[in-house]
C-alpha atoms as an extended CHARMM CRD file, in Angstrom:
* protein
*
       173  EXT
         1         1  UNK       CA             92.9070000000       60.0460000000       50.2930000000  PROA      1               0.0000000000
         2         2  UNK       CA             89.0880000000       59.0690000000       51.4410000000  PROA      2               0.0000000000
         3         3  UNK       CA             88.8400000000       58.4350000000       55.2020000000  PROA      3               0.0000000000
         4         4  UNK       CA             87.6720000000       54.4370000000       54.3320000000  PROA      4               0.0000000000
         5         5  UNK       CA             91.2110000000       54.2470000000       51.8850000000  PROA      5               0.0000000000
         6         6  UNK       CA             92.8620000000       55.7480000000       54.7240000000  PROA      6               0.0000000000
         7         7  UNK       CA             91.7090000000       53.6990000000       57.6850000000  PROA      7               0.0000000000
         8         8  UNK       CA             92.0830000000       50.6000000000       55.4850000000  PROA      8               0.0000000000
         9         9  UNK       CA             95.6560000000       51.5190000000       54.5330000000  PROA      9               0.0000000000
        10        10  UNK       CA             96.2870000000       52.2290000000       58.3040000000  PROA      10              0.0000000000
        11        11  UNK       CA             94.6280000000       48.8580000000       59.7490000000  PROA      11              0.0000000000
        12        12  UNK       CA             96.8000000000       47.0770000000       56.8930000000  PROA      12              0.0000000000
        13        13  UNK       CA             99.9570000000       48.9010000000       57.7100000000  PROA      13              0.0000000000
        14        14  UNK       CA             99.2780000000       48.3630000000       61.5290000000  PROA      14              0.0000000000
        15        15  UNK       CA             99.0760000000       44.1440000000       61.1270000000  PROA      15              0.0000000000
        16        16  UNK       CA            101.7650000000       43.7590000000       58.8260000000  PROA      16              0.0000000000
        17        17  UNK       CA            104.2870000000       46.1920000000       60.8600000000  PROA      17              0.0000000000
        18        18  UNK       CA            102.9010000000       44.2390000000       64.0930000000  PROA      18              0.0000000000
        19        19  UNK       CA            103.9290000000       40.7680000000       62.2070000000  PROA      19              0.0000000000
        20        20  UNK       CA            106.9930000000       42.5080000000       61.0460000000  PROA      20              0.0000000000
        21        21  UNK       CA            107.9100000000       43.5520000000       64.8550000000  PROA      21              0.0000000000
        22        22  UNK       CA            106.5360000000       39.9420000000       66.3450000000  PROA      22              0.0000000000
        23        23  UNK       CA            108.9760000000       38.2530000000       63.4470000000  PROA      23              0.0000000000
        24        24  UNK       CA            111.8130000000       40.0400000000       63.7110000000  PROA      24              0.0000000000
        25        25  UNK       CA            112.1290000000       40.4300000000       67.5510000000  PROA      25              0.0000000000
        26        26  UNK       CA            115.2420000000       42.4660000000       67.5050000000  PROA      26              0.0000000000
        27        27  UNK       CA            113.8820000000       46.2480000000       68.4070000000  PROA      27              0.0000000000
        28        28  UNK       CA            117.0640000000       47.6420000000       66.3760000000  PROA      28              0.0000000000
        29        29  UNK       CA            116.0100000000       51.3200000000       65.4910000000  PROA      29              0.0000000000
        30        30  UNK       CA            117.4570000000       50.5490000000       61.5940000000  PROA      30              0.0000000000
        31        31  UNK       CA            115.0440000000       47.2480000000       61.3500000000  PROA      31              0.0000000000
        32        32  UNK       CA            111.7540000000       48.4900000000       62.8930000000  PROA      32              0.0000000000
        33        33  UNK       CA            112.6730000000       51.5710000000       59.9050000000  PROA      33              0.0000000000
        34        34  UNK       CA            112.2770000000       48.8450000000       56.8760000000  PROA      34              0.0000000000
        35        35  UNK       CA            109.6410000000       47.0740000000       58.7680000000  PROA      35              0.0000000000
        36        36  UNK       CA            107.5280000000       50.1980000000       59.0330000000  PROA      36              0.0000000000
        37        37  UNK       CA            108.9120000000       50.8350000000       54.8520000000  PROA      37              0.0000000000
        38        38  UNK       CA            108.0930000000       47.6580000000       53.7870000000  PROA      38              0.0000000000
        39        39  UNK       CA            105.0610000000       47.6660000000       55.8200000000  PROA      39              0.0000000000
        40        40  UNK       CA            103.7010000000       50.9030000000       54.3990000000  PROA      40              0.0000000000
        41        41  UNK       CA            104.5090000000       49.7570000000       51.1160000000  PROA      41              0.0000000000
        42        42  UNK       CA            102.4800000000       46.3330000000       51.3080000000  PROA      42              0.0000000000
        43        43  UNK       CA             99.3760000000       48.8710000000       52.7140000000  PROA      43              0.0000000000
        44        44  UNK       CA             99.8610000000       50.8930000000       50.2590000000  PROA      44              0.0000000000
        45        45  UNK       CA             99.4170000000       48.2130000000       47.0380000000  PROA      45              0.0000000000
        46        46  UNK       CA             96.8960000000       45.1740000000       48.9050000000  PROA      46              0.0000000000
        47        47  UNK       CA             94.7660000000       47.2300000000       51.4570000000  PROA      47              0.0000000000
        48        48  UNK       CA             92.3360000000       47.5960000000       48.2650000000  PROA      48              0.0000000000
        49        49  UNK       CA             92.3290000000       43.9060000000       47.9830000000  PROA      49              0.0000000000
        50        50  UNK       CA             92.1190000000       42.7820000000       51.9720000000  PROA      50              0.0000000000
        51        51  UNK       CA             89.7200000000       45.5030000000       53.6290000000  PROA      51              0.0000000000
        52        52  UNK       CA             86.2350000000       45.3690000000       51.9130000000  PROA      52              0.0000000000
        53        53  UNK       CA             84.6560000000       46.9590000000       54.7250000000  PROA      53              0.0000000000
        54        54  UNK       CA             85.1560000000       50.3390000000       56.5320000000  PROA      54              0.0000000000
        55        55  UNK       CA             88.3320000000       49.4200000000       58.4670000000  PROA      55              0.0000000000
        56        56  UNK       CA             87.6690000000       52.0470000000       61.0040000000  PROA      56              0.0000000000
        57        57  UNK       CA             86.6230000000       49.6410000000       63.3540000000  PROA      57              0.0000000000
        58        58  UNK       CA             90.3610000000       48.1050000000       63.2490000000  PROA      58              0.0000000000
        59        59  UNK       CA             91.4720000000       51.3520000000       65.1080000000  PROA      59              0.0000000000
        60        60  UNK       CA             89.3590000000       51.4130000000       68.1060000000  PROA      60              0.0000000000
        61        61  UNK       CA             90.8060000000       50.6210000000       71.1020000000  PROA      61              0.0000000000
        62        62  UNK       CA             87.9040000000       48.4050000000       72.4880000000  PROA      62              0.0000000000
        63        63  UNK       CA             87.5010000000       46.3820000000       69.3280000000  PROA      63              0.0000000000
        64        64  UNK       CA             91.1560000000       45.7300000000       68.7100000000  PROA      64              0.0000000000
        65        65  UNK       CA             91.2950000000       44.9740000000       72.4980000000  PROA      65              0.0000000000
        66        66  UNK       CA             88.4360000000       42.5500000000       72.2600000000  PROA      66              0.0000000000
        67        67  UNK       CA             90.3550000000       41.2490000000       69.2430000000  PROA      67              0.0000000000
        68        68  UNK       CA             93.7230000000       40.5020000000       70.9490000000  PROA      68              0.0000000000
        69        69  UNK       CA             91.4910000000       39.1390000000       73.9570000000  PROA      69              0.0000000000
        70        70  UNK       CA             89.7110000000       36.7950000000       71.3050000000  PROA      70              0.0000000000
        71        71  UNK       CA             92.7500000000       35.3090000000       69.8760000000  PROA      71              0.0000000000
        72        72  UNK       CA             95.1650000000       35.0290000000       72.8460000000  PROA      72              0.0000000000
        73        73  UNK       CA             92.8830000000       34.1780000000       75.8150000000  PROA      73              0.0000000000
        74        74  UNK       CA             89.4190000000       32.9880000000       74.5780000000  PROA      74              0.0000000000
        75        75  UNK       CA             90.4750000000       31.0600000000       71.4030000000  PROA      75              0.0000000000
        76        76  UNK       CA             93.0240000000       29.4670000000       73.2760000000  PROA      76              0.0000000000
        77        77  UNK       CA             91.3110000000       28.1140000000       75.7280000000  PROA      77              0.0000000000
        78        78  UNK       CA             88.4510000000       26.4770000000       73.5340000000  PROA      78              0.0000000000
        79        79  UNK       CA             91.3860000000       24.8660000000       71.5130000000  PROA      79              0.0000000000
        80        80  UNK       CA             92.6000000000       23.2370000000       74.8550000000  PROA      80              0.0000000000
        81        81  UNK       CA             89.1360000000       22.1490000000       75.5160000000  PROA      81              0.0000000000
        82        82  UNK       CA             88.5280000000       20.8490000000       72.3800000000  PROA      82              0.0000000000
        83        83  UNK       CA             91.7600000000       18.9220000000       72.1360000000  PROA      83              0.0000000000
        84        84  UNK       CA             91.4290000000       17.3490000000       74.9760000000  PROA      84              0.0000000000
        85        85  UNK       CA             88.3910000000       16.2690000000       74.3830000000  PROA      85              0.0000000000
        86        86  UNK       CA             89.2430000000       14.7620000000       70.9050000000  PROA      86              0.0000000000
        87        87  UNK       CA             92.0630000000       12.5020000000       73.0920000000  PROA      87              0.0000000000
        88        88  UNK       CA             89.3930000000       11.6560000000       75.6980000000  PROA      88              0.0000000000
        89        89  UNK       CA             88.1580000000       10.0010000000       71.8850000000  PROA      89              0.0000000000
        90        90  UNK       CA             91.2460000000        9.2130000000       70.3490000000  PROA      90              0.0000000000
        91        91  UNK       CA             92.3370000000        7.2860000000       73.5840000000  PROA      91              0.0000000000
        92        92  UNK       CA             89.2730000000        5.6960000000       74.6410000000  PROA      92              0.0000000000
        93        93  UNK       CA             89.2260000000        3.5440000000       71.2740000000  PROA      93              0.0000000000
        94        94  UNK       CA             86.9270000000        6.2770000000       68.9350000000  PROA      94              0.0000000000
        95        95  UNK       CA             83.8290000000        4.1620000000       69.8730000000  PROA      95              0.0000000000
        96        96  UNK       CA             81.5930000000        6.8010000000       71.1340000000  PROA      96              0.0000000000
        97        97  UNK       CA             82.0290000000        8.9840000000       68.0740000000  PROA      97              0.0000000000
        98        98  UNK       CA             78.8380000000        9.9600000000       66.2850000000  PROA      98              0.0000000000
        99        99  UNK       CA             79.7370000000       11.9140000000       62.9420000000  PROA      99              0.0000000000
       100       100  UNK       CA             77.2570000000       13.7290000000       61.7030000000  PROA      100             0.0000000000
       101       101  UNK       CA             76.6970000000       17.3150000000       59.9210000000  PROA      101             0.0000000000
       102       102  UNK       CA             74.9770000000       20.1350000000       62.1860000000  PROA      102             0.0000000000
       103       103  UNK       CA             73.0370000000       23.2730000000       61.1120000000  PROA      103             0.0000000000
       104       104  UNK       CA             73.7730000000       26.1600000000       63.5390000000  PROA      104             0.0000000000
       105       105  UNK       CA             72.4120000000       29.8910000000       63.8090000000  PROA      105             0.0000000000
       106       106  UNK       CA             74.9990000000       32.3730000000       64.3260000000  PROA      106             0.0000000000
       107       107  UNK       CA             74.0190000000       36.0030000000       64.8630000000  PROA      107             0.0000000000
       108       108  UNK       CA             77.4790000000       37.5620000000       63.1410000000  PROA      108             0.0000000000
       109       109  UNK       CA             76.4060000000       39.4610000000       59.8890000000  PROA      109             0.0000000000
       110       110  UNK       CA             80.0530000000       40.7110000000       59.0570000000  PROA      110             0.0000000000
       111       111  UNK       CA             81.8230000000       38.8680000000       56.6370000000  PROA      111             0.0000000000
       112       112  UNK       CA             85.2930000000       38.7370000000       58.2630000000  PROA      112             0.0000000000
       113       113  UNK       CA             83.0850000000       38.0060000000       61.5510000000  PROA      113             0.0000000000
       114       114  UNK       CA             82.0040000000       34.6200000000       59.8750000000  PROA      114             0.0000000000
       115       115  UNK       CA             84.7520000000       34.0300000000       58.7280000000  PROA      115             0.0000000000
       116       116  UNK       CA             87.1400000000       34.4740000000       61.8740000000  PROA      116             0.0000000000
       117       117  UNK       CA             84.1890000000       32.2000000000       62.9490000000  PROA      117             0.0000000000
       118       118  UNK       CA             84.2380000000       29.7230000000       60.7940000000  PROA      118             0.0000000000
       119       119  UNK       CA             88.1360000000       29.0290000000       60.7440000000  PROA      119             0.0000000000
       120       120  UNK       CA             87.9730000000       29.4180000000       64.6100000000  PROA      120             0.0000000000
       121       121  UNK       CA             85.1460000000       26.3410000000       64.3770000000  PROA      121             0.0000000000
       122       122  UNK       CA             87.5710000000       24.6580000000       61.9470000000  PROA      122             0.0000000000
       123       123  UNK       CA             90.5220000000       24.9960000000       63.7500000000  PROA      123             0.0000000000
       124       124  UNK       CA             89.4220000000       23.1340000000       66.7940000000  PROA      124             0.0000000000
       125       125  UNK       CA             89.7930000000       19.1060000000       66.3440000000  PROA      125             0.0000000000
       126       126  UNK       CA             86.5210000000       17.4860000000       66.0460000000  PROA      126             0.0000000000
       127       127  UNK       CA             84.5560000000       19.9330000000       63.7440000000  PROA      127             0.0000000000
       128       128  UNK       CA             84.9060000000       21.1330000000       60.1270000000  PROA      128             0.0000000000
       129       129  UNK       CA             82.9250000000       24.3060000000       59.1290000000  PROA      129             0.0000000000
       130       130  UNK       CA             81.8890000000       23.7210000000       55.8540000000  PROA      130             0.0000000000
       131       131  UNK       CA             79.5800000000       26.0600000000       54.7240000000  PROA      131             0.0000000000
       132       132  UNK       CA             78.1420000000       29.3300000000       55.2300000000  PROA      132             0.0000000000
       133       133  UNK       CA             74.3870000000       30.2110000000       54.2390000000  PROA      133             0.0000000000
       134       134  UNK       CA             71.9740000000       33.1870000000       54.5090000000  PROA      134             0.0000000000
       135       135  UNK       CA             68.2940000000       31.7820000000       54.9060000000  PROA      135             0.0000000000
       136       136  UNK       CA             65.6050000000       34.3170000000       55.4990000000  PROA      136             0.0000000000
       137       137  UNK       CA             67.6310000000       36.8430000000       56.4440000000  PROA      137             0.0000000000
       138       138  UNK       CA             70.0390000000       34.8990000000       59.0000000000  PROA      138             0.0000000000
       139       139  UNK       CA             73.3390000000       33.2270000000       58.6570000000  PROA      139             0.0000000000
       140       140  UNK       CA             74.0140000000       29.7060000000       59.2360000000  PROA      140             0.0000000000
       141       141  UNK       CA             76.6060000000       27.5260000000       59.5120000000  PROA      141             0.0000000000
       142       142  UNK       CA             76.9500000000       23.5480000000       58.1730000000  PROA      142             0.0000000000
       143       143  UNK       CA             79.5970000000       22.1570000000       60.4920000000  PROA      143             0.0000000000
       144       144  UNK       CA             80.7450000000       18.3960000000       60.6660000000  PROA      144             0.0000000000
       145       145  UNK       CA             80.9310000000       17.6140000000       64.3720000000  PROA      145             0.0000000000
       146       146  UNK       CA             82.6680000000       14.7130000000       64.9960000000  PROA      146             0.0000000000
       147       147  UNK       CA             80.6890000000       13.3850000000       68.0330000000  PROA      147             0.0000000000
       148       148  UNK       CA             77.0130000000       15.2340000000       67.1350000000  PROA      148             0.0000000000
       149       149  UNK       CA             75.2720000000       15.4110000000       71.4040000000  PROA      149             0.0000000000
       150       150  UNK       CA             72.4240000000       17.5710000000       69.8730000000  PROA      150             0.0000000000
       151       151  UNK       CA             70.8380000000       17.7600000000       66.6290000000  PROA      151             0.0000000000
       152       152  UNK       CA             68.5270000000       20.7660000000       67.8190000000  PROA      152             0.0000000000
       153       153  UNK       CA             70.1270000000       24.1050000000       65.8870000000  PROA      153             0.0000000000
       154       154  UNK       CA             70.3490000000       26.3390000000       69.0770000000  PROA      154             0.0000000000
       155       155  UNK       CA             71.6310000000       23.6340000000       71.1340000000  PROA      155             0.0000000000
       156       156  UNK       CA             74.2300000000       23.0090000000       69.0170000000  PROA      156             0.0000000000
       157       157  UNK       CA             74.9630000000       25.9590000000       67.9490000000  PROA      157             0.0000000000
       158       158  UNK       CA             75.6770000000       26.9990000000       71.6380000000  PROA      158             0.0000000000
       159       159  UNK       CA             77.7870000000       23.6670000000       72.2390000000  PROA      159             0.0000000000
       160       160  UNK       CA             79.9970000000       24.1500000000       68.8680000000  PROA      160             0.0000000000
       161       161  UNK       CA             80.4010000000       27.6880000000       69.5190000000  PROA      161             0.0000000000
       162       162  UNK       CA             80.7040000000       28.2580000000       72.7910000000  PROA      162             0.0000000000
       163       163  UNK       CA             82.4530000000       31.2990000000       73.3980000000  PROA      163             0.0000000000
       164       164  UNK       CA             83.7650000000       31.8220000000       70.4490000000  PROA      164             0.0000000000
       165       165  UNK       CA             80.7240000000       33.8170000000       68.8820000000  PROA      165             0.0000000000
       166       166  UNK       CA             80.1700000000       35.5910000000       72.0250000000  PROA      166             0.0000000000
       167       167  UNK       CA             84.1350000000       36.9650000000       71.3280000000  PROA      167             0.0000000000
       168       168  UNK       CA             83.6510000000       37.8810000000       68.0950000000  PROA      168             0.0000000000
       169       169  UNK       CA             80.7380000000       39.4100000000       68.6480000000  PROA      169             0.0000000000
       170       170  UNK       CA             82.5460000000       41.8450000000       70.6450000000  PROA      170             0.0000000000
       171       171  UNK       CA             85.0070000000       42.6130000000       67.8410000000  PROA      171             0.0000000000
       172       172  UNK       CA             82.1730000000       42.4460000000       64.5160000000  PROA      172             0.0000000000
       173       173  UNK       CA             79.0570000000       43.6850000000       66.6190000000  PROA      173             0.0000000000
């Protein structure tokens, strides 16, 4: 087995027995057994399919730290802002809304980096990523913002994104 098979049937293995564990809760030694089987065997037949980059990365400490980090502490926390700022608007009668469509720079090059981007974007009320572009050698991002304060693409960028590239950037450097 080639060390990029390998690492991508590892990475595979190591998400869906982590699901498995986070699932079933239970910590019986007969359990965790068919969670690491069925685990192994779901690696084994779609890690072709999900990892179209050298998963390698997936199994360094640092990155999969940064990871975890991104997703339970910095994600988080820009949801919370977010949503409370789309009540601050919901609540105060949606009549300082200005819709609009943004163009922002991000420096991620990684494909599952823009895309953990994108949803991120997405996932937080008030802004729709909908499309990602390469012009001139850099990636942007089309994003509805709900309530546009800058029009500029840095500026916006860095008020859409916030933190979130900065995470990510961490985990797809």
């Amino acid at each position: 087995m080639q060390k990029t098979k390998f690492s991508a049937v590892a990475a595979t293995f190591l998400v869906c027995f982590v699901f498995w564990v986070l699932l079933d809760f239970s910590f019986k030694a007969e359990e965790l057994l068919a969670g690491a089987i069925v685990s192994l065997a779901v690696a084994l037949f779609t890690a072709r399919f999900f990892i179209h980059e050298d998963a390698g990365w997936f199994l360094n400490p640092k990155r999969l730290f940064s990871l975890l980090r991104f997703w339970c502490v910095t994600f988080p926390i820009e949801l919370v802002k977010a949503n409370v700022a789309m009540a601050r608007i919901c609540f105060g009668g949606c009549r300082d809304i200005a819709p609009g469509i943004v163009k922002i720079p991000t420096e991620l090059k990684s494909d599952y980096g823009l895309a953990a981007l994108s949803n991120s974007i997405t996932l937080t009320p008030g802004t729709i990523t909908m499309e990602v572009t390469e012009e001139d050698g850099r990636n942007w991002l089309y994003v509805h913002w709900i309530k546009v304060r800058e029009t500029e693409p840095e500026a916006a960028g860095e008020a859409i994104k916030g933190t979130l590239e900065k995470g990510l950037k961490e985990v797809w450097a």
